[in-house]
C-alpha positions as CSV (number, residue, x, y, z in Angstrom):
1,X,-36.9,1.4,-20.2
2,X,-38.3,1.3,-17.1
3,X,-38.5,-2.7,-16.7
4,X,-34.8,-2.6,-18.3
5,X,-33.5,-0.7,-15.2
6,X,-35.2,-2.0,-13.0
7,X,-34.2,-5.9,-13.8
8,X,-31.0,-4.5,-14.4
9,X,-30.9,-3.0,-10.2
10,X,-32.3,-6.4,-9.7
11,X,-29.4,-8.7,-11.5
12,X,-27.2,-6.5,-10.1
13,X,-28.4,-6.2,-6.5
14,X,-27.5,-2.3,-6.5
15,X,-29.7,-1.3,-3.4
16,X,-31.6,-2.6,-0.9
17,X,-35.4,-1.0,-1.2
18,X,-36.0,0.2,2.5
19,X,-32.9,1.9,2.5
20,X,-32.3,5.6,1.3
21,X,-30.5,6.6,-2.1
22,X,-29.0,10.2,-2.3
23,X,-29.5,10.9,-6.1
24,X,-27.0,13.2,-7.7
25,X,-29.6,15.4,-10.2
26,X,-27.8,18.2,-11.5
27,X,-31.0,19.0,-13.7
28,X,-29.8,17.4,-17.2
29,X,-32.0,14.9,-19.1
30,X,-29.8,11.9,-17.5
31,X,-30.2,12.7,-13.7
32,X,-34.0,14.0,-13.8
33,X,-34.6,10.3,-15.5
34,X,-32.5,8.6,-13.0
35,X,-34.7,10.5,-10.2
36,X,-37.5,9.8,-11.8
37,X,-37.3,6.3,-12.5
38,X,-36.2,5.3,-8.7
39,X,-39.1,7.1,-7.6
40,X,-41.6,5.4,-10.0
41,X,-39.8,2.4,-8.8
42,X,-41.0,3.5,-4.9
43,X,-37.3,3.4,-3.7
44,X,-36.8,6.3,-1.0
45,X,-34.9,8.8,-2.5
46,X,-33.1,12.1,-1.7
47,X,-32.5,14.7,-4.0
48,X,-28.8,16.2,-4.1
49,X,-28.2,19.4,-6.5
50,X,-25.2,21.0,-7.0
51,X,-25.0,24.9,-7.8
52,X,-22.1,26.0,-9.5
53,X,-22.9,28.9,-10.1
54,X,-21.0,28.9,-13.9
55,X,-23.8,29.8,-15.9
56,X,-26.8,32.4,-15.8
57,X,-29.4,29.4,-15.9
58,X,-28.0,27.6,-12.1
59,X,-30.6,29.8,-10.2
60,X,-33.4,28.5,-12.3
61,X,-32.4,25.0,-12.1
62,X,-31.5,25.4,-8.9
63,X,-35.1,26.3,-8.0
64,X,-36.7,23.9,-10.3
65,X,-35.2,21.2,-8.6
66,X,-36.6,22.2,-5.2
67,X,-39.9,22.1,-7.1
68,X,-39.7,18.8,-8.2
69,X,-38.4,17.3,-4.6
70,X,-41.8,19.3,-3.7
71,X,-43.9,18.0,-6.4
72,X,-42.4,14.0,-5.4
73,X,-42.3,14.5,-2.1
74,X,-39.2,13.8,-1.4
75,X,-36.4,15.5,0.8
76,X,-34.5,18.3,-1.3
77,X,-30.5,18.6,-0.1
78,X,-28.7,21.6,-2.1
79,X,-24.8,22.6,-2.5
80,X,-23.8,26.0,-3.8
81,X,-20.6,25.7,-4.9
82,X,-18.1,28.7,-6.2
83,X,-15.1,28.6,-8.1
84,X,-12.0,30.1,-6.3
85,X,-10.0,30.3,-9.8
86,X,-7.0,29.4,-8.4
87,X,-7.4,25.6,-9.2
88,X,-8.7,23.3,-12.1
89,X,-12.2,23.7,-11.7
90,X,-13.6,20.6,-13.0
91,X,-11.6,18.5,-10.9
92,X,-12.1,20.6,-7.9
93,X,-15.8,20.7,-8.4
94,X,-16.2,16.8,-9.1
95,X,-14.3,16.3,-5.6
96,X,-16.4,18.7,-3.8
97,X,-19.5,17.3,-5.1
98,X,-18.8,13.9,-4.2
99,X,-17.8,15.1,-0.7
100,X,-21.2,16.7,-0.5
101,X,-22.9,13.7,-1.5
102,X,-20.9,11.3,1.2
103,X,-21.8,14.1,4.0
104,X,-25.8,13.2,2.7
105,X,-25.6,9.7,2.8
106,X,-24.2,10.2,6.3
107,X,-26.7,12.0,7.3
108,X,-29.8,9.9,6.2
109,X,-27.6,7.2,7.6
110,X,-27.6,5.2,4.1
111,X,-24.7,4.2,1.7
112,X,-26.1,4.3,-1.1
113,X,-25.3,7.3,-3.8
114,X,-26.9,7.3,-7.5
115,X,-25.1,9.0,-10.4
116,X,-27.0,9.0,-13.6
117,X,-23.9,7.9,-15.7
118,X,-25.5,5.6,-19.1
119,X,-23.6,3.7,-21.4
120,X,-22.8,6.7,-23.9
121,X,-20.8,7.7,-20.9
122,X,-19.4,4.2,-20.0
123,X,-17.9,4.5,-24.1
124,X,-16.8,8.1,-23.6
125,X,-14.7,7.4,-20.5
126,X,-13.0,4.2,-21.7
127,X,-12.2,5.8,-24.9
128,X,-10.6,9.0,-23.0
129,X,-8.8,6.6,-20.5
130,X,-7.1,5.2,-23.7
131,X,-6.2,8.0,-25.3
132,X,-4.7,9.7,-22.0
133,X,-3.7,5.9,-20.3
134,X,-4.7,4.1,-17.1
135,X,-4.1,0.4,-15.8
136,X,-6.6,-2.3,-16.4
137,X,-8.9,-1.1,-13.6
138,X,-8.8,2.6,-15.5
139,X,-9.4,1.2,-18.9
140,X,-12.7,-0.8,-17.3
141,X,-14.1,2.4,-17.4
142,X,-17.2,3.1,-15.2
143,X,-18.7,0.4,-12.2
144,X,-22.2,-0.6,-12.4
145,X,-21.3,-0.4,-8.4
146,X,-18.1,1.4,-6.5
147,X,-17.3,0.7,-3.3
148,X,-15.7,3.6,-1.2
149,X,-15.3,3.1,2.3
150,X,-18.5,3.0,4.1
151,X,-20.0,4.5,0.9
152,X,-20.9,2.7,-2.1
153,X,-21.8,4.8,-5.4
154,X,-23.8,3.0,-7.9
155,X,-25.2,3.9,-12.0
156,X,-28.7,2.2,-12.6
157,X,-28.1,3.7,-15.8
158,X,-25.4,1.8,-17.3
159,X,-27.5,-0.4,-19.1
160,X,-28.8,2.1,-21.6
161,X,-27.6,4.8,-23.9
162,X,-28.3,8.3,-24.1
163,X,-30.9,7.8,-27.1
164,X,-33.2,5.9,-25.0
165,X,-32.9,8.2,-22.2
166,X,-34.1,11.3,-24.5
167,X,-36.5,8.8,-25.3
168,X,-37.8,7.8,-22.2
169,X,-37.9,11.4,-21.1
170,X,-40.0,12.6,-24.0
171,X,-42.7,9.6,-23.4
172,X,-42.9,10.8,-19.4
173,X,-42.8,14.3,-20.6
174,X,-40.1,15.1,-18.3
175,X,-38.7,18.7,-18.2
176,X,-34.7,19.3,-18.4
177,X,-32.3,21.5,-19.1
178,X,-29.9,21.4,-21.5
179,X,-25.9,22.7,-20.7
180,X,-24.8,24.7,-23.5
181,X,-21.0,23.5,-22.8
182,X,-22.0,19.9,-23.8
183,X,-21.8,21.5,-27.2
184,X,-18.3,22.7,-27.6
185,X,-15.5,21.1,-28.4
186,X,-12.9,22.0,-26.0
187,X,-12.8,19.2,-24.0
188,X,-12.3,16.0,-25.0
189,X,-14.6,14.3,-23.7
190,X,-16.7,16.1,-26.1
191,X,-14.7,15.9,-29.0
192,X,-15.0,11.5,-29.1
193,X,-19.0,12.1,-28.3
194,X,-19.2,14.1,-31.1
195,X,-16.9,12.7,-33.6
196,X,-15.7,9.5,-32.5
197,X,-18.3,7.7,-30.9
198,X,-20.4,8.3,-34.4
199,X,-17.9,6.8,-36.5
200,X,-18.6,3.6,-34.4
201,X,-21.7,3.7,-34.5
202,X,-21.6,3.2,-38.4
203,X,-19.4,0.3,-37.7
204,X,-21.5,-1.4,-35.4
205,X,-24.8,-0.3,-34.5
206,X,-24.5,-2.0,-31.0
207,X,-21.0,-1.0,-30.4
208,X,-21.8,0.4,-26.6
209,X,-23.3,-2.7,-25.7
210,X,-20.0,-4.4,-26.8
211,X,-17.4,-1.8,-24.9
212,X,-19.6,-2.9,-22.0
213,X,-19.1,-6.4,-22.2
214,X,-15.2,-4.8,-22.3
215,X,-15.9,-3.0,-19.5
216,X,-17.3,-5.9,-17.5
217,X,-14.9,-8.4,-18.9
218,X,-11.4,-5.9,-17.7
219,X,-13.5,-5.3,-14.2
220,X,-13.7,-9.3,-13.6
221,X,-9.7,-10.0,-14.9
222,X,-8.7,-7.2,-12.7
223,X,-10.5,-7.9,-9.5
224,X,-9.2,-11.5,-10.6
225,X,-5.8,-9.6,-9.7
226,X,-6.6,-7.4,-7.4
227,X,-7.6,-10.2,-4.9
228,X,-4.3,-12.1,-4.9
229,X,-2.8,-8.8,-4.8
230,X,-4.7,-7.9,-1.6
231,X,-3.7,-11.7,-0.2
232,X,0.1,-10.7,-0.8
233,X,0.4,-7.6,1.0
234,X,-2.1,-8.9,3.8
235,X,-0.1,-11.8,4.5
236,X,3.4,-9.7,4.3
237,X,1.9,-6.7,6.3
238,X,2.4,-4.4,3.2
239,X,5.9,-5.6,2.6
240,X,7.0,-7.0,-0.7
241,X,9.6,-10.7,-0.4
242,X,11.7,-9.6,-3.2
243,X,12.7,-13.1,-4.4
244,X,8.4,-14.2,-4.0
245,X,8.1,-11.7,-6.3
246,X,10.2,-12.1,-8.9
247,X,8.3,-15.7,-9.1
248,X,5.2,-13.9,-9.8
249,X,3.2,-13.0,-13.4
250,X,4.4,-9.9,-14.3
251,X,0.9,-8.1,-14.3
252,X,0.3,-9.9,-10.5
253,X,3.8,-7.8,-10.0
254,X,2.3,-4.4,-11.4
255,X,-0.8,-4.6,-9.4
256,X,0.5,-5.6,-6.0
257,X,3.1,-2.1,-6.7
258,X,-0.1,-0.1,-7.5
259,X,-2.3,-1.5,-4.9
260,X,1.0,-0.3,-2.3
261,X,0.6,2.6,-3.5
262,X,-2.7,3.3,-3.1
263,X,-2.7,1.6,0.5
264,X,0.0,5.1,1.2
265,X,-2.6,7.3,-0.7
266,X,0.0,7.9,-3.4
267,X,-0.1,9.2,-6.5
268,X,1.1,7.0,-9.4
269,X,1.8,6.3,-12.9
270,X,3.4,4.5,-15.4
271,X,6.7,5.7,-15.0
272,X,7.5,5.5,-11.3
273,X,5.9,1.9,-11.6
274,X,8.3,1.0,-13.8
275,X,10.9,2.8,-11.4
276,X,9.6,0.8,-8.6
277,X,9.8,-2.6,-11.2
278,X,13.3,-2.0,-11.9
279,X,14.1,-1.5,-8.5
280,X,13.1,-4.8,-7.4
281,X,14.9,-6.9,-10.2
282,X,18.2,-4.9,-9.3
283,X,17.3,-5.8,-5.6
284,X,20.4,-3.7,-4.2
285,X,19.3,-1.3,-0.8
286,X,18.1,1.6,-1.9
287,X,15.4,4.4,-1.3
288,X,13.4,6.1,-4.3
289,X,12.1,9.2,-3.1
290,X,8.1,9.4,-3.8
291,X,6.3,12.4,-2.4
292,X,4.8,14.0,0.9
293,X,8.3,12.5,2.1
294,X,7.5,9.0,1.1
295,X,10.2,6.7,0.3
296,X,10.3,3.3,-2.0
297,X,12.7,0.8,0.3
298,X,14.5,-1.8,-0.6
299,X,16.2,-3.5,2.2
300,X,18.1,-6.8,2.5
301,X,15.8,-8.5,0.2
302,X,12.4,-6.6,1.8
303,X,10.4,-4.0,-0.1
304,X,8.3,-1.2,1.5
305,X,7.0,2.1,1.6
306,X,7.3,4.4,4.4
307,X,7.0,8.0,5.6
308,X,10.6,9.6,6.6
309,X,9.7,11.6,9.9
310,X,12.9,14.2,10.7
311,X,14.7,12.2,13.8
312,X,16.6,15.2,15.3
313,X,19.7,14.6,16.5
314,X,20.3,13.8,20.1
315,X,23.4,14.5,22.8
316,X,22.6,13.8,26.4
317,X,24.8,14.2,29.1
318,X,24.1,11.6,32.2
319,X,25.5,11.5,35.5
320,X,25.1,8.8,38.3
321,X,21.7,9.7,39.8
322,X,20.2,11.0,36.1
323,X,17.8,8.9,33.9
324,X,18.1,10.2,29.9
325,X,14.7,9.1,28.0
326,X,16.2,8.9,24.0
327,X,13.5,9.5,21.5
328,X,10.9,8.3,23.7
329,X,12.4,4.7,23.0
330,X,15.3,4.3,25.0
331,X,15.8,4.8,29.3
332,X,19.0,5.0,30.4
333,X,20.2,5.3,33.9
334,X,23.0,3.9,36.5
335,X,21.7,1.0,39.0
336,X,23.7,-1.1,41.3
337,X,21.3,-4.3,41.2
338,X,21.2,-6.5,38.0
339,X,19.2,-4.7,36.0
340,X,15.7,-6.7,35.0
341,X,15.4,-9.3,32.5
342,X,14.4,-7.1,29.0
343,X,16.7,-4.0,29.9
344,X,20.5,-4.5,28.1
345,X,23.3,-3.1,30.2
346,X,27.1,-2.2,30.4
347,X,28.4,-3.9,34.0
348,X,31.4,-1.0,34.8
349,X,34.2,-0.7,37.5
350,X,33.1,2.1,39.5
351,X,36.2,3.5,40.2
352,X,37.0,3.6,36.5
353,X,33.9,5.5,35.4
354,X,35.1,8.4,33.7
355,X,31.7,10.7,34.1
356,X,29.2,12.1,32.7
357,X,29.0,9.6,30.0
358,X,27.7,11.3,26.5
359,X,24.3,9.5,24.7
360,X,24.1,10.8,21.3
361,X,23.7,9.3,17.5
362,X,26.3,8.5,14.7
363,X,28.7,11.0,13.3
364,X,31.0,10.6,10.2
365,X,34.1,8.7,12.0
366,X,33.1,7.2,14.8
367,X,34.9,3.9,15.7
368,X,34.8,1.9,18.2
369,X,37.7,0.0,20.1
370,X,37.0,-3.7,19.9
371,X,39.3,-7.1,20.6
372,X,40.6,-7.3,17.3
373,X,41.5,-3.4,16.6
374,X,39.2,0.0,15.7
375,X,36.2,-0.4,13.4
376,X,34.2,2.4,12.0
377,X,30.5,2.0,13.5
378,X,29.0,2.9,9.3
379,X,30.6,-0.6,8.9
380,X,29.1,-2.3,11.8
381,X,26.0,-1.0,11.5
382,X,26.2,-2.2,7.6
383,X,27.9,-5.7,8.6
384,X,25.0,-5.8,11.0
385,X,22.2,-5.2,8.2
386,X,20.9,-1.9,9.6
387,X,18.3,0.0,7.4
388,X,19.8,3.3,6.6
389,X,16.4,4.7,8.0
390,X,17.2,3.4,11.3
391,X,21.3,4.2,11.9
392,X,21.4,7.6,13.3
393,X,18.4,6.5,16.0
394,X,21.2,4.1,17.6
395,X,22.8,5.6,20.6
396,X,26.5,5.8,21.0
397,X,27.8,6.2,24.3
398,X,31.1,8.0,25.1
399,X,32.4,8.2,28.6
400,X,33.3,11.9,29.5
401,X,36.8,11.4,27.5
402,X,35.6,10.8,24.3
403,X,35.9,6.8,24.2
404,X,33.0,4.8,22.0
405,X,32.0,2.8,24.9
406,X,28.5,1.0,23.7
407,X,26.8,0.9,19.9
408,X,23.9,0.4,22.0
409,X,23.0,-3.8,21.3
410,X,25.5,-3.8,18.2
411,X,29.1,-3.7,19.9
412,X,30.6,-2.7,23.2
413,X,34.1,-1.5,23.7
414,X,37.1,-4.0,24.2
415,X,37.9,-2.4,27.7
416,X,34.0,-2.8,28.7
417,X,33.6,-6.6,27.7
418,X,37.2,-6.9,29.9
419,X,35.6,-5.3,33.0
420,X,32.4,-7.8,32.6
421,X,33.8,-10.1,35.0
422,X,34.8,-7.5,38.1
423,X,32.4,-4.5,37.3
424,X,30.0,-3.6,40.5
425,X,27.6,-0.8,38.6
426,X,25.7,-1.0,35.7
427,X,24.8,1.3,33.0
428,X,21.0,-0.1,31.7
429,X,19.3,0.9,29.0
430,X,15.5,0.2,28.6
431,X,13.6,-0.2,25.9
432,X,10.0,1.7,26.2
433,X,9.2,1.7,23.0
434,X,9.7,-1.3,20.2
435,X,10.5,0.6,16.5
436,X,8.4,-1.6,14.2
């Protein structure tokens, strides 16, 4: 077994030699071969335990693993880890452990992280992920090599099964413990080792070689996918061209959705991709309210994600010698010179300014007077193509009687574009700051 892996770290170019590997060894027959074999092999290697304190034999283990780092030679890194109750504790527990193990490979300044996963695992996890669902990267099941960041987890293990790691442990007369809960049937994962996965093994002796040539086989199509997916929103800056789209295979469609989503850090799943899908063939404006105040757009043809951030409402009063900064975006202020080439500006009578003008955003109502009668500034801004996320951060200015005179760079007031020609003072606005 020991030539197997180590042709199979070789085919596979897992790790570089000189380099450390943190080695998760949680003290189960798996890990303490998986140490054990990378240090036969002369890789450096670190030993990372995990104490969860669950069961009466974690202090033993605990110090039994500091023994054998002794015994190898080999730095010994250790995590104690308590459960608080108040969450699911194997998920919490697999995060923090994983967490713990990036913080090591930091610290030895390596990326490389070894989990003892084997192909009795590999079988397990694909055959849960079907039962429960997953996309086409989910139902791949478990990477020979997992890229995360600046990290990069990898199972030197995944090319043999569980019978030849009892094996090879007996032959090296390798000590191990044994956790009791592997037994019980409560979880499913232990339910399809111990009555599923037997069933197929009486159909085909070498059926986890052949759910690994699945596994491999979905990992290829989908990174197939997932690179033209990446190409898509790279070259749209995370934005989706509705009609582009629509020309696209339908699983090209799926994937570029999920791969959004997971650029946001969002949850997903079957239904709110469909949601999203449905969306997208209507292709009418809209926003589909995700989570952490994350919105599905569609705008005028244009998809997107983005976070809502509360835009609190604004009503400045300016006078003659005042400058008015509007959400850090917009300057305004009276000048008697022609204002500079990138500010926009009102040019006024001053002798018919009817002070101090008002700067605030859009109320239900609002008109404004132009050359060929009153039109409601919702319909401009529509007629205009306006998000709905940006309308109320336009400013409106009134003069001190209550007359619309400027939809800031939309639409001035009939009586202002009149007064263009003999106005001696201008009211500028400048912007500071560009909304993306």
């Amino acid at each position: 077994m020991l030539e197997k892996i180590k042709n199979f770290i070789k085919e596979n170019h897992l790790f570089k030699s000189n380099e450390p590997i943190i080695c998760a060894v949680s003290g189960g027959v798996d890990s303490l071969c998986l140490l054990h074999i990378l240090h036969q092999l002369k890789y450096n290697v670190v030993l990372a335990h995990v104490n969860h304190h669950k069961r009466e034999q974690s202090s033993i283990e605990q110090q039994a693993m500091q023994n054998l780092a002794e015994s190898y030679n080999i730095p010994f890194e250790l995590m104690e880890y308590y459960d608080d109750g108040l969450e699911n504790f194997q998920s919490q527990a697999h995060q923090a452990r994983y967490i713990f193990f990036k913080s090591l490979a930091k610290k030895y300044k390596t990326k490389w992280i070894a989990t003892a996963h084997h192909l009795d695992d590999q079988a397990e996890t694909i055959l849960m992920r079907l039962i429960s669902g997953s996309n086409l990267y989910g139902y791949a099941g478990i990477s020979v090599q997992q890229q995360e960041k600046e990290y990069t987890l990898v199972r030197p293990l995944l090319c043999v099964s569980k019978e030849e790691i009892y094996q090879y442990a007996t032959q090296e007369n390798l000590s191990f413990f044994e956790d009791s809960s592997n037994q019980s049937d409560d979880y499913l994962r232990n339910r399809i080792r111990h009555h599923i996965l037997p069933l197929l093994k009486k159909e085909n002796e070498n059926y986890l070689e052949k759910i690994q040539e699945f596994s491999v086989q979905a990992k290829q199509t989908f990174d197939f996918i997932r690179k033209q997916s990446i190409n898509y929103l790279d070259k749209l800056n995370n934005n989706i061209d509705i009609a582009s789209f629509k020309s696209l295979d339908l699983a090209l469609r799926n994937d570029i959705i999920c791969l959004l989503f997971e650029r946001f850090e969002l949850s997903k799943n079957k239904e709110i991709i469909l949601k999203c899908v449905q969306l997208l063939e209507q292709n009418k404006n809209c926003k589909y309210r995700l989570k952490d105040e994350h919105y599905f757009y569609i705008e005028y043809g244009k998809a997107f994600i983005k976070k809502i951030q509360d835009i609190s409402s604004f009503c400045e009063k300016i006078g003659l010698d005042e400058t008015i900064l509007i959400l850090n975006q917009y300057k305004f202020y009276f000048s008697k010179k022609i204002p500079q080439i990138n500010a926009k500006y009102l040019k006024l009578c001053y002798n018919d300014l009817k002070l101090p003008f008002l700067i605030r955003n859009k109320k239900e109502g609002d008109f404004i007077e132009m050359s060929y009668g009153n039109k409601k500034v919702s319909r401009l801004l529509i007629d205009e193509k306006i998000p709905v996320r940006k309308r109320n951060q336009i400013p409106l200015i009134f003069d001190q009687e209550g007359n619309l005179l400027w939809v800031y760079n939309y639409a001035k007031n009939k009586q202002v574009v009149s007064e263009k020609q003999c106005g001696d003072i201008y009211f500028v606005c400048e912007e500071i700051q560009n909304e993306e």
